[in-house]
C-alpha positions as CSV (number, residue, x, y, z in Angstrom):
1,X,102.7,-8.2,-142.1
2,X,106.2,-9.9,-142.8
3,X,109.1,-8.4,-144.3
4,X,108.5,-10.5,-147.8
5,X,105.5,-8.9,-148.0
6,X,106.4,-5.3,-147.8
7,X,109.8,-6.2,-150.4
8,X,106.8,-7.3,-152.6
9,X,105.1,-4.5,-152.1
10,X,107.7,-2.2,-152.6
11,X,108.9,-3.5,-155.6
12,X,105.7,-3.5,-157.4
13,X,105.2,0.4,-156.1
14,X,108.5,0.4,-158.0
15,X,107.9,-1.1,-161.1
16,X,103.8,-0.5,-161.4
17,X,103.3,-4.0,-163.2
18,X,102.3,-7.4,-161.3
19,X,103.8,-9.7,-164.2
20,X,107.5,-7.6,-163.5
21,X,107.0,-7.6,-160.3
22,X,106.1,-11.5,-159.8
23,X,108.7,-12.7,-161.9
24,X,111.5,-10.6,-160.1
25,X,110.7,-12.0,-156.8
26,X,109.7,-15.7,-158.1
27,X,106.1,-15.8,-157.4
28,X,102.9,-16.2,-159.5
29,X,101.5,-13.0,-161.0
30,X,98.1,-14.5,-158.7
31,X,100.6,-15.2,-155.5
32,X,101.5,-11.2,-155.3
33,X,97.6,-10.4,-156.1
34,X,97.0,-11.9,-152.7
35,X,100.3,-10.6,-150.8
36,X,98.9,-7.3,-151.4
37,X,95.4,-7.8,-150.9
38,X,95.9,-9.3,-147.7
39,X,98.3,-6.1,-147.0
40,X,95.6,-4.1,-147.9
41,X,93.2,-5.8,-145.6
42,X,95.7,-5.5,-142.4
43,X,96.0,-1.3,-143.4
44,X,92.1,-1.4,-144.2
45,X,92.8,0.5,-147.4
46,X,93.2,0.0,-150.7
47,X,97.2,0.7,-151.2
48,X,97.1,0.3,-155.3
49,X,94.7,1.5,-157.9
50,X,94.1,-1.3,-160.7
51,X,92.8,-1.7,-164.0
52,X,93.5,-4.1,-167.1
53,X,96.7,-1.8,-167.9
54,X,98.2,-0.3,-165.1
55,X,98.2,-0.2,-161.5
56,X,99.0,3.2,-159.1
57,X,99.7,4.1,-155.7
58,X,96.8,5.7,-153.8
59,X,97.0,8.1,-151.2
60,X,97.1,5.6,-148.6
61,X,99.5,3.5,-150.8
62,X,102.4,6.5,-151.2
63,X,102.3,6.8,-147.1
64,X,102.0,3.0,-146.7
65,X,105.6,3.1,-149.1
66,X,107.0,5.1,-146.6
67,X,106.0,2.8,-143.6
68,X,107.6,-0.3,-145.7
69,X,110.7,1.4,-147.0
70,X,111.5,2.2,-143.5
71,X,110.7,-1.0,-141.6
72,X,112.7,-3.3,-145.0
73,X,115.9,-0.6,-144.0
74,X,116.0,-1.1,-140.5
């Protein structure tokens, strides 16, 4: 887990949309799928809820935003 990964994370439990998200931080909408998939296999939980329209924290994904807010501000 590197510190490019959680910004990426944060930012799309920010803005809720991959495409957003991707083009802010200069990556492929795919690129960011797999940053967070692989974030979600390290936590061993799924962190976003995703469909064809919108994506949303889970549970696991509102406490996991705590955990990256806090390790991005130190």
């Amino acid at each position: 887990m590197d510190l490019k990964s959680l910004q990426a994370f944060i930012h799309l439990a920010d803005s809720y949309h991959f495409g957003k998200s991707a083009e802010a931080l200069h990556l492929s909408p795919s690129t960011l799928s797999r940053i967070i998939q692989r974030l979600e296999q390290e936590v061993g939980s799924d962190l976003l809820q995703r469909d064809n329209r919108s994506v949303t924290l889970t549970p696991a994904g509102q406490k996991f935003l705590g955990f990256a807010q806090q390790q991005v501000d130190s």
